[in-house]
LOKOL-599710 format. One record per atom (N, C-alpha, C, O): x, y, z. Coordinates in steps of 0.02 Angstrom, whole numbers, padded with zeros to 5 digits, always signed. Layout:
<atoms>
XYZ...
</atoms>
This chain:
<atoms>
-00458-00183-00291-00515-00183-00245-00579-00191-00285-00587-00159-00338-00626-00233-00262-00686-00240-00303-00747-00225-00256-00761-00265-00211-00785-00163-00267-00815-00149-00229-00913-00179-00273-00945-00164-00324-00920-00228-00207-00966-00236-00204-01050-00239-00187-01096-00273-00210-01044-00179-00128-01110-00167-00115-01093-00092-00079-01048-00089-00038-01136-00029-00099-01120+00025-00049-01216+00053-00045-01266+00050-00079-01193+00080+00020-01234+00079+00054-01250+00151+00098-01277+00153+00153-01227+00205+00064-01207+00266+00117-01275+00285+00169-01273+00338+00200-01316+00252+00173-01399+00283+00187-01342+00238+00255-01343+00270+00308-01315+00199+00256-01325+00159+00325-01255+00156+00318-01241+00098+00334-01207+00182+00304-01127+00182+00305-01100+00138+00298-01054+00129+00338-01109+00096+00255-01093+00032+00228-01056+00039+00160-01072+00080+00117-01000-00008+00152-00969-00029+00091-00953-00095+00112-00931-00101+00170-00961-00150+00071-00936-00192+00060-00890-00229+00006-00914-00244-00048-00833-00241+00019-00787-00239-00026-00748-00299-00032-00738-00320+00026-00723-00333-00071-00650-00398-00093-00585-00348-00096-00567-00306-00138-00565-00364-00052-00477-00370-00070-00453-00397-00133-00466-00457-00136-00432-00382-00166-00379-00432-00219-00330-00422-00223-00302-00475-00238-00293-00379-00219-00221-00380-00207-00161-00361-00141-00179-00352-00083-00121-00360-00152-00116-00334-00075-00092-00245-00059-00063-00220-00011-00108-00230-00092-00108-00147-00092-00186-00132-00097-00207-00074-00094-00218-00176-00101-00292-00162-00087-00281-00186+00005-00311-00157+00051-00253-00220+00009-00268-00225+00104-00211-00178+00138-00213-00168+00198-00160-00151+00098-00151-00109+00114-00166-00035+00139-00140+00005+00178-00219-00037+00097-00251+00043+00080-00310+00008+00145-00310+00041+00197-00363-00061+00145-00396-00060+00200-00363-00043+00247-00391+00002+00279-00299-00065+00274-00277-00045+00346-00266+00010+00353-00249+00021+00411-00267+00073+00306-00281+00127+00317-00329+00176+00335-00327+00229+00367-00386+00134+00294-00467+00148+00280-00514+00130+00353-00557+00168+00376-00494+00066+00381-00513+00061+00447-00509+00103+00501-00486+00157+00482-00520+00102+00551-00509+00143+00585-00553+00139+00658-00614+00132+00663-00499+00146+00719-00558+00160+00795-00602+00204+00777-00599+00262+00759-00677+00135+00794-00726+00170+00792-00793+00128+00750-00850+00107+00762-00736+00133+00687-00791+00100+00645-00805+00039+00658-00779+00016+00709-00854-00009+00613-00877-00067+00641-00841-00097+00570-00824-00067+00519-00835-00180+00590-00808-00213+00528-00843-00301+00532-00835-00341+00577-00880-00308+00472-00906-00384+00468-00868-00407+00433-00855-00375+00382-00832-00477+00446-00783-00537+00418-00815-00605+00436-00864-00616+00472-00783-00641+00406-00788-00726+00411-00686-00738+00464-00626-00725+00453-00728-00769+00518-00662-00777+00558-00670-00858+00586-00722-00891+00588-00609-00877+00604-00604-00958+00610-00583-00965+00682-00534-00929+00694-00605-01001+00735-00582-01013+00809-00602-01068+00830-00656-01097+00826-00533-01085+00862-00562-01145+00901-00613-01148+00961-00626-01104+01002-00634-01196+00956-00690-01194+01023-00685-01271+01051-00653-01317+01026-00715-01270+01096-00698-01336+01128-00780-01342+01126-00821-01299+01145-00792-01405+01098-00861-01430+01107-00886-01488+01160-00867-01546+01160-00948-01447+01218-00961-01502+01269-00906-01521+01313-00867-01478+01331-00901-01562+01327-00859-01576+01393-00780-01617+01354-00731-01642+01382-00791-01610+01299-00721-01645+01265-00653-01585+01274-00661-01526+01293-00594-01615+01257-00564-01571+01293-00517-01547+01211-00470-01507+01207-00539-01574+01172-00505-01579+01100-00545-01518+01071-00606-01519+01070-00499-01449+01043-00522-01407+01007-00546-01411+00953-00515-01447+00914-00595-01384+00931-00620-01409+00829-00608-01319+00799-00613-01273+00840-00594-01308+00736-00606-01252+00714-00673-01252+00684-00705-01295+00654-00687-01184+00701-00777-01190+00669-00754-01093+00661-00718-01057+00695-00806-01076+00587-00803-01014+00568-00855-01001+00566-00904-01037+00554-00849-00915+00583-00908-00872+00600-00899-00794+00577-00851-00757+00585-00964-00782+00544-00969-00733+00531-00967-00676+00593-01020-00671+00622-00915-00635+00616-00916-00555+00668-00933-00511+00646-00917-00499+00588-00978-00461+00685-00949-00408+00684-00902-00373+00756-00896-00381+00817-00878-00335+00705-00814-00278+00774-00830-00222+00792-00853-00193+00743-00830-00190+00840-00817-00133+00846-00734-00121+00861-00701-00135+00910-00715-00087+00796-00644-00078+00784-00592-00026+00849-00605+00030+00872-00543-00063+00860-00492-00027+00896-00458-00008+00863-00445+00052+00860-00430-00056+00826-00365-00045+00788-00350-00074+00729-00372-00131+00735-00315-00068+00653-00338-00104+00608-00236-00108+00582-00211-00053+00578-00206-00148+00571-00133-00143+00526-00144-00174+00486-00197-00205+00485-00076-00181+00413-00096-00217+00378+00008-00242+00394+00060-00209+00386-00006-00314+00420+00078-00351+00425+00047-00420+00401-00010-00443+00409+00114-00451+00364+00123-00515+00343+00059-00530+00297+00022-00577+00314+00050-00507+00260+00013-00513+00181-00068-00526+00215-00104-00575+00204-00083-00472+00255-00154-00463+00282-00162-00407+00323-00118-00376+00353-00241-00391+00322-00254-00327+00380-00293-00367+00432-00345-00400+00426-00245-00354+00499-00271-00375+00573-00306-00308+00579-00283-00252+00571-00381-00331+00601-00429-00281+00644-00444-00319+00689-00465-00377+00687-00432-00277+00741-00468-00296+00809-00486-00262+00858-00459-00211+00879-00544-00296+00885-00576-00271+00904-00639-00313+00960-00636-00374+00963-00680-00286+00991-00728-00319+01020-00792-00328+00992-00821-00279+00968-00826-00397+00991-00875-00417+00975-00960-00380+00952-01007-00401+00987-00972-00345+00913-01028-00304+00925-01086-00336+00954-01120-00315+01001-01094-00387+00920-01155-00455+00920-01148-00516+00928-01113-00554+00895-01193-00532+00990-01166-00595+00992-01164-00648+00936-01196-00637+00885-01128-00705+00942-01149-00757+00894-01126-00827+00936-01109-00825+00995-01129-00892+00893-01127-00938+00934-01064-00957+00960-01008-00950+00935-01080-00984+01016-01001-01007+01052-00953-00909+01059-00895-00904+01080-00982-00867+01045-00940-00805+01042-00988-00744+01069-01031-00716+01035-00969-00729+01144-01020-00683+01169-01000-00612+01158-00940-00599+01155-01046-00564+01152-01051-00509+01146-00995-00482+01187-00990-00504+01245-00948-00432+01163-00914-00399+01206-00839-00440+01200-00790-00409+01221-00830-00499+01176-00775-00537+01186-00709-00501+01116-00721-00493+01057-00636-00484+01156-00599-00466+01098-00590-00521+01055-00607-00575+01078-00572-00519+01007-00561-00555+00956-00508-00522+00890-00503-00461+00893-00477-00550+00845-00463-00521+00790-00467-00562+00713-00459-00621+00699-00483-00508+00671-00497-00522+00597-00427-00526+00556-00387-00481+00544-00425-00587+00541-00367-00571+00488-00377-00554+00424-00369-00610+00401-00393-00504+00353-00431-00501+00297-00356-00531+00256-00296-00524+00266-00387-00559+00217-00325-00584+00170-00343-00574+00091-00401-00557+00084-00297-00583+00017-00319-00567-00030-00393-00630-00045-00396-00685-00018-00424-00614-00072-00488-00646-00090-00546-00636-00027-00601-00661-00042-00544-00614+00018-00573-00584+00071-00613-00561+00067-00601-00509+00036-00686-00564+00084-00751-00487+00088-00739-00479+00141-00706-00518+00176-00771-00414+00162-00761-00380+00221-00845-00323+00223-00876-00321+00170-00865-00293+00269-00940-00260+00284-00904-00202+00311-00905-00206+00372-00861-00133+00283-00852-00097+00328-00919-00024+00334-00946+00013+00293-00926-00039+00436-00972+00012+00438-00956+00081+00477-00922+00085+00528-00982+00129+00448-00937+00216+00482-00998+00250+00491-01042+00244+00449-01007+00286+00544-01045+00349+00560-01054+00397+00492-01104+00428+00474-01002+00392+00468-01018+00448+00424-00940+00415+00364-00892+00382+00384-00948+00434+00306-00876+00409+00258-00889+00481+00214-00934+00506+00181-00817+00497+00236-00788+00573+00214-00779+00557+00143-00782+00497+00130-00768+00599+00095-00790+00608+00024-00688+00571-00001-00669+00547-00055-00655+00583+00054-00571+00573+00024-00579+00496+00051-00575+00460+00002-00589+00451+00121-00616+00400+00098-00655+00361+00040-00640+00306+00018-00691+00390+00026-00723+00371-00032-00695+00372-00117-00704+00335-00166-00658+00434-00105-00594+00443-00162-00554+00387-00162-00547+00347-00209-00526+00386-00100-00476+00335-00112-00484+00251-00121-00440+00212-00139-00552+00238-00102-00576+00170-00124-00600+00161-00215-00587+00133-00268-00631+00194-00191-00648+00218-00294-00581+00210-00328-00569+00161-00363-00523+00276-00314-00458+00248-00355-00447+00168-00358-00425+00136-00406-00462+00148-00307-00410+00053-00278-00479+00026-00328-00467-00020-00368-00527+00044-00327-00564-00013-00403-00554+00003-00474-00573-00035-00519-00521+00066-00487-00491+00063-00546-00422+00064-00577-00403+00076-00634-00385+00045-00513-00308+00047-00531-00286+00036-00468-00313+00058-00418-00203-00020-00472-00178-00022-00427-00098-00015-00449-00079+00001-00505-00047-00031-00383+00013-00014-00391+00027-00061-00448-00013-00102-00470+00096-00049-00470+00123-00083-00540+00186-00115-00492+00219-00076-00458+00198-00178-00491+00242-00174-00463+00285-00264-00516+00255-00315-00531+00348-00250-00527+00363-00291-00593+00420-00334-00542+00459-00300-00509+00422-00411-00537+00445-00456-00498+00495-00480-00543+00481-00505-00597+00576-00469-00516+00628-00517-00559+00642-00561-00515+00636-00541-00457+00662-00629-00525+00710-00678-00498+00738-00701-00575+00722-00713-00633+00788-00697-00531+00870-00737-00552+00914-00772-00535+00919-00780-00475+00955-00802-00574+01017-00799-00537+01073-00811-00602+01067-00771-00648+01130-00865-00608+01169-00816-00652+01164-00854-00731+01199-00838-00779+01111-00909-00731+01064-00942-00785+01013-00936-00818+01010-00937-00880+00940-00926-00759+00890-00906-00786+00855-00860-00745+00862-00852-00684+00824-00835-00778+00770-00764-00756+00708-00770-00780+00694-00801-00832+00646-00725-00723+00598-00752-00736+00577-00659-00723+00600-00627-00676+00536-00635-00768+00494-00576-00737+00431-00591-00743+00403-00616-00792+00405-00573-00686+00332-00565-00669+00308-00517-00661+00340-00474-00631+00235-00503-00689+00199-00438-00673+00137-00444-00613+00092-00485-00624+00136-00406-00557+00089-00439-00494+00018-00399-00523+00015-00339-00537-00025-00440-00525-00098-00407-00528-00155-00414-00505-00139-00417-00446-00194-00418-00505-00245-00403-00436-00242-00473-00402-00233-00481-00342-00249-00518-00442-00246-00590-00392-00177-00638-00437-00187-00658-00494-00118-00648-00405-00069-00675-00412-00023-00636-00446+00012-00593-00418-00021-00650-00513+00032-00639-00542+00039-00673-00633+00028-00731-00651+00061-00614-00677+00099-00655-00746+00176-00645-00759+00212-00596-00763+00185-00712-00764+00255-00717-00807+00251-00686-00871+00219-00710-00918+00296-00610-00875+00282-00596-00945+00369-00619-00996+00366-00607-01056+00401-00632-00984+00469-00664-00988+00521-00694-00945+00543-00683-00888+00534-00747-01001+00597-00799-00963+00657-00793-01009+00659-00787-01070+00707-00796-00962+00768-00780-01008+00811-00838-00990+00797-00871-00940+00864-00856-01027+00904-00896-01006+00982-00882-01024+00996-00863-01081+01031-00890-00977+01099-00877-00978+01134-00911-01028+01105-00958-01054+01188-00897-01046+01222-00947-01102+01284-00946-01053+01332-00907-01057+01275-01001-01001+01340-01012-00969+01357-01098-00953+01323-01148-00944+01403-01089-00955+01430-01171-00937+01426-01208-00885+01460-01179-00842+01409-01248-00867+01377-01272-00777+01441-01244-00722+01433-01205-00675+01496-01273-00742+01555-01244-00705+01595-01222-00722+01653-01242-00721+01565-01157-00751+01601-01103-00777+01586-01054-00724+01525-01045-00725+01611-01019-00682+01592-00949-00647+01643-00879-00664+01669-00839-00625+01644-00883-00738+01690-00837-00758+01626-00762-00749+01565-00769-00753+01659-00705-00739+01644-00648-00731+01584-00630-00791+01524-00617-00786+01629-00636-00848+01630-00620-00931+01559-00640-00943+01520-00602-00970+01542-00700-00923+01485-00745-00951+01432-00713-00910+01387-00683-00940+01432-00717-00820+01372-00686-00790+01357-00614-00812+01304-00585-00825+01410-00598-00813+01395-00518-00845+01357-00490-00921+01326-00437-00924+01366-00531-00972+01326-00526-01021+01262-00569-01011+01230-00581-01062+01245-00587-00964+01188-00618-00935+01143-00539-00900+01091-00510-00915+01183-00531-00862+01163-00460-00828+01133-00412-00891+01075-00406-00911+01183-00387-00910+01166-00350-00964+01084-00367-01004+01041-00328-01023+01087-00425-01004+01024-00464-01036+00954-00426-01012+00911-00390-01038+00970-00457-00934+00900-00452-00913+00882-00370-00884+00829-00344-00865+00971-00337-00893+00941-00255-00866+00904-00225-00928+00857-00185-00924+00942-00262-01009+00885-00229-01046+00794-00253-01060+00745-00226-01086+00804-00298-01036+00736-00330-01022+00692-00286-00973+00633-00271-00980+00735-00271-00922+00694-00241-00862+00696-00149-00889+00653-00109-00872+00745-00134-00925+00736-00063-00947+00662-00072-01010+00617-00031-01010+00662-00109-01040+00617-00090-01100+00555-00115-01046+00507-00077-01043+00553-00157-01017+00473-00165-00973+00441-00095-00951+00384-00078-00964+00505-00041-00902+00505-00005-00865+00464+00046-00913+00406+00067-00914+00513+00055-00945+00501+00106-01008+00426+00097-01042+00395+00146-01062+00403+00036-01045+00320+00040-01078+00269+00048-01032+00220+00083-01042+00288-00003-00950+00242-00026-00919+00230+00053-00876+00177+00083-00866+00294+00069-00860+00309+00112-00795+00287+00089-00716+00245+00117-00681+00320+00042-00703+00328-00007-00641+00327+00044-00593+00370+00087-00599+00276+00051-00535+00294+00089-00468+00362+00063-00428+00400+00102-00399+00372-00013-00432+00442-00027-00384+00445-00090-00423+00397-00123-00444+00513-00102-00428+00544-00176-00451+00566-00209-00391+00594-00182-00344+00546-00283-00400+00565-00292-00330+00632-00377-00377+00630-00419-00421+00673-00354-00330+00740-00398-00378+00791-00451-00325+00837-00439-00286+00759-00505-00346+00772-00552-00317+00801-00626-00305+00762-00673-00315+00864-00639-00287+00884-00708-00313+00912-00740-00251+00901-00717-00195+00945-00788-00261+00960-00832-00214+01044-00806-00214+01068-00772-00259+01088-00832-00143+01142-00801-00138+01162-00728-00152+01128-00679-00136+01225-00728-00186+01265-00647-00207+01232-00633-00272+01263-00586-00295+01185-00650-00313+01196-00624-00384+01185-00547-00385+01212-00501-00416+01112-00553-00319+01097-00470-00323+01123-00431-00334+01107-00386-00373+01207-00437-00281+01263-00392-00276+01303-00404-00330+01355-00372-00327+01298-00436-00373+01329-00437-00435+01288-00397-00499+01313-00369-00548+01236-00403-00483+01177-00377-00551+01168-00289-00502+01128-00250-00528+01189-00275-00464+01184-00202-00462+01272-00186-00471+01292-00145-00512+01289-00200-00455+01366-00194-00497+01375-00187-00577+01429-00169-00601+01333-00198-00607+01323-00204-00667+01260-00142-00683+01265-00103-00731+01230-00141-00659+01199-00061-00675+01233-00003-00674+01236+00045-00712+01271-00023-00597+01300+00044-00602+01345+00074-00676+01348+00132-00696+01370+00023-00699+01418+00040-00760+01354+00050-00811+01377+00046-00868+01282+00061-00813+01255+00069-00854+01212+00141-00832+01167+00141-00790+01233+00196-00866+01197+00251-00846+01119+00265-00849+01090+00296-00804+01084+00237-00912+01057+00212-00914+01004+00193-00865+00967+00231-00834+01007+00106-00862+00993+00074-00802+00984+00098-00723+00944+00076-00682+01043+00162-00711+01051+00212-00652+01003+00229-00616+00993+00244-00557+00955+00220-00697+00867+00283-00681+00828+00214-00643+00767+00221-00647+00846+00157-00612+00794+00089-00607+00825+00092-00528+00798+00064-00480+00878+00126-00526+00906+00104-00445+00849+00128-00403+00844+00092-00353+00805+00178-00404+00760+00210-00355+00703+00154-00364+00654+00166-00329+00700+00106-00396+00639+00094-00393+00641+00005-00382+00599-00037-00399+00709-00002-00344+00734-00075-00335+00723-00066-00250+00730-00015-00217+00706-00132-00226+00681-00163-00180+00711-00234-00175+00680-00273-00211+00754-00259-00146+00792-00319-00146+00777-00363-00092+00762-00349-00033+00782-00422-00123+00726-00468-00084+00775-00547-00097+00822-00555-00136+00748-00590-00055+00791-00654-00071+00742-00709-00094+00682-00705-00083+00770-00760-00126+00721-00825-00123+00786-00863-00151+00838-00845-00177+00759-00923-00133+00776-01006-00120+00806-01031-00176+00856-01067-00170+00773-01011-00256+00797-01022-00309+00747-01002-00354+00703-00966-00333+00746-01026-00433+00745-00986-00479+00683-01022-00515+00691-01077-00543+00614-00985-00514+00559-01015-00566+00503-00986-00539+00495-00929-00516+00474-01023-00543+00345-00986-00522+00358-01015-00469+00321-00977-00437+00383-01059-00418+00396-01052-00361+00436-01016-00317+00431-01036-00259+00476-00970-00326+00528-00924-00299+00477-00875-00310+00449-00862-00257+00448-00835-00370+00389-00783-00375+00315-00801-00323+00274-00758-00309+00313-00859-00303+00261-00888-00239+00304-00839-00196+00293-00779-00189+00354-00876-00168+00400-00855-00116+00400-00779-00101+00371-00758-00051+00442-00727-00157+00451-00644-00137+00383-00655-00118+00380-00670-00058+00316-00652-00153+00266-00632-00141+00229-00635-00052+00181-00605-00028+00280-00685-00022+00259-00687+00068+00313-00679+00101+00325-00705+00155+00363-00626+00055+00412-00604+00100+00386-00546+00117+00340-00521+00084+00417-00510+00182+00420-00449+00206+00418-00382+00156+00378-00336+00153+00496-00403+00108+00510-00364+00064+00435-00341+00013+00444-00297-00028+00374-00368+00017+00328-00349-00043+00297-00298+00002+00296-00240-00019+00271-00312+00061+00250-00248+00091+00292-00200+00075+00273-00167+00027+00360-00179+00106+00389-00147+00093+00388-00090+00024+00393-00028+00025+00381-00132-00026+00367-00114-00081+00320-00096-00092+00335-00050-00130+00272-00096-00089+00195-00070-00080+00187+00011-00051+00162+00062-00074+00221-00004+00012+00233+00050+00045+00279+00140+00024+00273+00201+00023+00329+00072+00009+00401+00138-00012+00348+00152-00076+00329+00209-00064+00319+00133-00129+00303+00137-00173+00221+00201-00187+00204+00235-00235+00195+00191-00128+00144+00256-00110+00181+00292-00070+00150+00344-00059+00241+00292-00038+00279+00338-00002+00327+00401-00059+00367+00446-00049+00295+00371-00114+00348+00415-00176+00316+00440-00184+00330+00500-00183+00236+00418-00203+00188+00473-00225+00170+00526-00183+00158+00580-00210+00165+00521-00101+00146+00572-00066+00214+00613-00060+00204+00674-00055+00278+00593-00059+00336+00629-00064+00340+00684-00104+00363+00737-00082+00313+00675-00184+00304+00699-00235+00252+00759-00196+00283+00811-00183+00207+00759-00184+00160+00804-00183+00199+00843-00119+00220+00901-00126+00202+00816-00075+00233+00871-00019+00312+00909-00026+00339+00950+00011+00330+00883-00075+00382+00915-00101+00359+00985-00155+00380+01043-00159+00303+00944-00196+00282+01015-00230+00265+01067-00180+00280+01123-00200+00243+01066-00129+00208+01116-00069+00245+01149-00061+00232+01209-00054+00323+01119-00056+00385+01137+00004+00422+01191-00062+00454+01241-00049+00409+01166-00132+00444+01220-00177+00388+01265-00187+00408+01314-00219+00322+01270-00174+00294+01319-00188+00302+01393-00129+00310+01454-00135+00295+01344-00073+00324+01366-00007+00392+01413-00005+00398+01460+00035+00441+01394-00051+00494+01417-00043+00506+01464-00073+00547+01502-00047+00475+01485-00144+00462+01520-00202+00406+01586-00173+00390+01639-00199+00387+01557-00110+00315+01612-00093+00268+01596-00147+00237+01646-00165+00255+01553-00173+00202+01526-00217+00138+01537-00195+00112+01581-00159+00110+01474-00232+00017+01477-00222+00027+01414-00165+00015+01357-00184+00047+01425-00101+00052+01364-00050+00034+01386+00010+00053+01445+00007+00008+01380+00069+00011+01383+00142+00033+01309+00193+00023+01250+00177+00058+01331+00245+00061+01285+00288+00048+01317+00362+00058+01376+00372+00027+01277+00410+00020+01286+00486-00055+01300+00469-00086+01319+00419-00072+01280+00545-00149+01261+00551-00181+01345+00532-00215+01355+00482-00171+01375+00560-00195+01459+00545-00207+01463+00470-00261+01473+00442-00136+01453+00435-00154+01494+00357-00185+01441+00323-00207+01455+00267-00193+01365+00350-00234+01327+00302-00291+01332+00313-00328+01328+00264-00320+01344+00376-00382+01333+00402-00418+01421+00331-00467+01424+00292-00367+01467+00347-00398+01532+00336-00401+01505+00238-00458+01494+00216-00364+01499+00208-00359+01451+00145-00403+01421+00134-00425+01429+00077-00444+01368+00186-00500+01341+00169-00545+01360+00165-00582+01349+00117-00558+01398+00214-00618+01423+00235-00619+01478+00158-00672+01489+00129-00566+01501+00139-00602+01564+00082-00614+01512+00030-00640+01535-00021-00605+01460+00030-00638+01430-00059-00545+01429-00101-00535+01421-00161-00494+01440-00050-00443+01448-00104-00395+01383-00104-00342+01381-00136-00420+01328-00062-00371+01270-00072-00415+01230-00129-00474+01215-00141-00339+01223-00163-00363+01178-00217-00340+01102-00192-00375+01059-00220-00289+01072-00146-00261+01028-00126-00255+01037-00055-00214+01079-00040-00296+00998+00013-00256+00991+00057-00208+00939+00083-00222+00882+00067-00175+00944+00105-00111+00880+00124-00110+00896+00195-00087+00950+00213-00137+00843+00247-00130+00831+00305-00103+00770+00346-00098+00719+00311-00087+00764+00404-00067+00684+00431-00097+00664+00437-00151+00692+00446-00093+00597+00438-00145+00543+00469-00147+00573+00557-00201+00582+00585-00086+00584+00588-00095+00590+00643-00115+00644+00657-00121+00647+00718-00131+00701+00626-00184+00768+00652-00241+00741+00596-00260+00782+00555-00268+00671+00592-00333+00672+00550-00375+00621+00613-00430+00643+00631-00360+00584+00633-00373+00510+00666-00412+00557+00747-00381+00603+00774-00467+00535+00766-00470+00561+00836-00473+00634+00834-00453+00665+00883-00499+00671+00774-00481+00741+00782-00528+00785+00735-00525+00796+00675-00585+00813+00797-00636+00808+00764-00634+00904+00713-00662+00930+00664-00587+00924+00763-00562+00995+00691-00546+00980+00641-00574+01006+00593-00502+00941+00633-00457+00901+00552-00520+00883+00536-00535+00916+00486-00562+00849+00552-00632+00832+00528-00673+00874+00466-00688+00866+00407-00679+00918+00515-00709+00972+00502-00693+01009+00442-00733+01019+00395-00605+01039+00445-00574+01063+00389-00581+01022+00327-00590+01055+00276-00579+00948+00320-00553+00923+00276-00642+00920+00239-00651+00918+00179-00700+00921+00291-00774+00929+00251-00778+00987+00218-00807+00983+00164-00751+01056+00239-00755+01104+00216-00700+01129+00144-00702+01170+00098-00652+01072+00172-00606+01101+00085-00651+01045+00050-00662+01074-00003-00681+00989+00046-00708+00961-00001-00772+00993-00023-00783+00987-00083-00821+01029+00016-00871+01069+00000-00856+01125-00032-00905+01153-00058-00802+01151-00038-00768+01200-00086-00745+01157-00138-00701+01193-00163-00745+01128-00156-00720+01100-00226-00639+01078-00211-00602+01075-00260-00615+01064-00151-00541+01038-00134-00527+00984-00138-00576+00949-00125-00465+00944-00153-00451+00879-00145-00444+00869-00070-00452+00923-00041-00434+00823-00035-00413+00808+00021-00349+00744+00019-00366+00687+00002-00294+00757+00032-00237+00699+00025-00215+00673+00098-00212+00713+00145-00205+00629+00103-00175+00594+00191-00119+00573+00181-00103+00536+00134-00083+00595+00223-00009+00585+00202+00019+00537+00276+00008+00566+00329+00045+00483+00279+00084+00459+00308+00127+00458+00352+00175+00422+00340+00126+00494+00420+00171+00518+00469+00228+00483+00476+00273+00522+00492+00255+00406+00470+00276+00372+00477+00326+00361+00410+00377+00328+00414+00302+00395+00347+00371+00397+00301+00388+00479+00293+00367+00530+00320+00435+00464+00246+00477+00534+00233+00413+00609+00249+00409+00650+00295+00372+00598+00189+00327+00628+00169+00303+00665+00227+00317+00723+00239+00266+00627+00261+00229+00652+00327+00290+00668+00386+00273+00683+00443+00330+00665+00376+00392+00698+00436+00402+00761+00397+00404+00812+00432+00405+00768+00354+00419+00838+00315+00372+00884+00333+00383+00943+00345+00316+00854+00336+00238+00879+00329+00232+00911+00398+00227+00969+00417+00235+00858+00426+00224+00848+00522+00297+00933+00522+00272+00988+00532+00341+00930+00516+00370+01002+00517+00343+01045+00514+00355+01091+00553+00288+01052+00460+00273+01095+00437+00193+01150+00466+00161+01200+00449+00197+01080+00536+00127+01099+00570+00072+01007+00556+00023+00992+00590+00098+00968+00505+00056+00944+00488+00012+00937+00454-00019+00884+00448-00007+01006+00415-00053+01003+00357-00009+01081+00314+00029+01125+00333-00035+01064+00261-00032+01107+00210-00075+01128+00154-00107+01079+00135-00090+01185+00117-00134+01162+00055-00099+01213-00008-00064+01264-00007-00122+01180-00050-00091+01202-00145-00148+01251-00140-00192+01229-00103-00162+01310-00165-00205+01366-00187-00220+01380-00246-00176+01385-00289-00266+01387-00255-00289+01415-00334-00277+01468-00348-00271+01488-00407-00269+01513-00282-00240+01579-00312-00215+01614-00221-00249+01601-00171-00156+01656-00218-00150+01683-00180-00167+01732-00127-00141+01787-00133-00209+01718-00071-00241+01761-00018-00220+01824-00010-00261+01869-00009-00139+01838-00002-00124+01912-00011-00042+01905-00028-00008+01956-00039
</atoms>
């Protein structure tokens, strides 16, 4: 994320997308309510001709709703201002895509908003791209805009040879390739991908490597057409990369609400349910809160709490209702917080 103009006197940030875990994190960041300026493209019919032209225009929205599907964040919303050929009040939607600016404007931007944009301009997910198949291999590393090939490997097999023996010391090849990457880079998700069966052949081949065992959590399997910098085009507008993006911040909030749930269990330094967090906050003793998106959105108490653990010196974390993490959470009342020290 490259943040380019902020503006808090008037609730403004303006920001570039560059990768797609940066429009990931926007479709989170948006939100009913706020306002959003884009460059959007529509047809219009000019004069009495009956032939549409595309002509682009700068909107603004007043936001309903914001997702991020198929390698972009749809916001939409209705028209704030008029503009030409596009009257005030008319719905419409923004598609933001990587290379994208965007004007987002908020009543007010909570201090864990602001956290979490700050993180996305100094770091994003790691996520390390194989295609194969039972000849050549290509790994790629995805980074803010496209992608590097950091190795190509090649099989030592015979055109019509499909002996076992041969793909398999091929395998072997590229799992140690993908173990020593893992091991320096520390990849959030591998996403592993070839044309036909090889997949199911190259995880057949981990398994016999104990090793390798430790890479199964962090595989994401995906298909493409065939094998080179065009198949790495390809994963990159499959389904499977969201996915990955996703499962891949779904580990990190897992991680943390799991620490809660063993502190919880231990009678630790933890609370959960709205009562003992609220009472937690309010004394100055959360050092971490962990809440849903869905008791945060429309909810002007969650509001409230999450200003007051940050005015105490608290983190504020949003956790995901929709993966593991936030169903655990959502059990648990929906929010929780880590303590600096125990109330009684």
């Amino acid at each position: 994320m490259k943040l380019l103009k902020k503006d808090l006197k008037h609730g403004k940030m303006v920001v570039k997308a560059e990768s797609l875990d940066d429009l990931w994190l926007l479709g989170q960041t948006v939100r009913q309510g706020d306002a959003v300026v884009g460059r959007t493209t529509r047809k219009v019919k000019l004069g009495s001709s009956e032939e549409a032209v595309k002509k682009t225009y700068v909107l603004q929205l007043a936001v309903e709703g914001a997702e991020f599907k198929e390698q972009s964040v749809r916001i939409s919303g209705k028209t704030a201002e008029p503009a030409e050929d596009v009257p005030k009040g008319s719905f419409h939607t923004l598609a933001v895509e990587q290379g994208d600016v965007i004007t987002i404007i908020k009543a007010k931007w909570q201090k864990y908003e602001l956290d979490r944009l700050n993180e996305a301009t100094q770091q994003q997910l790691k996520i390390l791209i194989v295609v194969f198949d039972r000849e050549s291999c290509l790994l790629a590393r995805l980074k803010s805009r496209g992608y590097d090939v950091v190795l190509e490997l090649k099989g030592k097999v015979r055109k019509k040879d499909y002996s076992t023996a041969s793909v398999t010391n091929f395998y072997k090849e590229i799992i140690a390739s993908v173990k020593d990457y893992s091991e320096r880079n520390k990849p959030d998700k591998i996403i592993l991908a070839s044309p036909a069966f090889w997949k199911e052949e190259f995880l057949n081949e981990i398994k016999n490597d104990a090793a390798a065992g430790l890479l199964k959590q962090k595989l994401v399997m995906a298909t493409c057409s065939s094998v080179g910098e065009n198949a790495i085009e390809e994963v990159l507008k499959r389904p499977e990369m969201e996915t990955a993006l996703e499962s891949a911040a779904a580990a990190k909030e897992l991680k943390l609400v799991e620490e809660v749930m063993t502190e919880i269990a231990k009678d630790g330094n933890a609370v959960y349910g709205a009562k003992e967090v609220e009472n937690a906050v309010l004394a100055g003793a959360a050092e971490k809160l962990l809440i849903t998106d869905t008791k945060v959105y429309n909810n002007p108490c969650s509001e409230l709490l999450m200003k007051q653990a940050e005015d105490n010196g608290g983190k504020v974390l949003i956790i995901n209702s929709e993966n593991t993490a936030g169903q655990k959470l959502d059990a648990l009342g929906g929010m929780a917080a880590m303590l600096r020290y125990k109330l009684y």
